[in-house]
C-alpha angles and dihedrals in degrees: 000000000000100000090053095052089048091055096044087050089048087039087048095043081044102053097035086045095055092030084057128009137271113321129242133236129230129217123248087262092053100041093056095047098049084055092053098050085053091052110250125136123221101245112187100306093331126088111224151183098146112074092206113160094188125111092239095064120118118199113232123292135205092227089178151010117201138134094245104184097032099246086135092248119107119249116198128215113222128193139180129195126216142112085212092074106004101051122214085337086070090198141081126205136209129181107198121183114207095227131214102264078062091250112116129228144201112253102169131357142162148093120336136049122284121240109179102222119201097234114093146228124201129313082022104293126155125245111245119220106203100213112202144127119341119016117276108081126197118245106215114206126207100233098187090280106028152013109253124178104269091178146317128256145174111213093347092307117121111251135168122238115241 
């Protein structure tokens, strides 16, 4: 289950690296408060939301750093790994946009892996395709105040969930 989550981290930085251009990189302040606004609590060394005792489990992670709408702030793309919380996904998921007063919030999060797509919501923000088990993944759209599922595909096709 590890490996997998540790494909599926280098597959998503990949994709998100070629799809958009190198990442950023935030500074300690900002990191910190990007974790928070997703939720997580700083627990020793290791950012959490998921309580998960088991050896498997991965602390969160900041997987990515763009400025995904264009806005010309950073968003950051946050993940967690554990059956514990997460299921047989094994990995939870949280999109955070540093905002203009300089304080960060959470924009999208839940169970799955985040792939960034090209095609666009409103105010320019990227459809999100949640990977996970099986093989017909949901594309979440931006409507103006939150991501809703717009339809489902498998390698770009259009598919139905069963």
């Amino acid at each position: 289950m590890k490996t997998n989550l540790l494909i599926a981290s280098a597959l998503l930085a990949f994709t998100c690296t070629t799809a958009l251009g190198a990442p950023e990189k935030l500074s300690p302040a900002d990191q910190s408060a990007a974790f928070k606004a997703a939720g997580f609590k700083l627990k020793g060394k290791r950012w959490q939301v998921c309580d998960d005792p088991s050896p498997s489990y991965t602390p969160g992670v900041i997987d990515d750093v763009r400025d995904l709408n264009g806005d010309g702030l950073p968003e950051a793309i946050i993940s967690e790994g554990g059956t514990f919380c997460y299921g047989n996904t094994g990995a939870g998921y949280s999109l955070v946009s540093k905002q203009a007063n300089g304080g960060w919030k959470l924009i999208t999060s839940g169970t799955g892996m985040l792939n960034i797509l090209n095609t666009k919501g409103a105010g320019n923000w990227p459809d999100l395709e949640i990977g996970g088990p099986g093989f017909c993944f949901p594309v979440h759209r931006w409507n103006g105040r939150e991501y809703a599922v717009q339809r489902h595909q498998y390698e770009g096709k259009p598919c139905r969930p069963k």
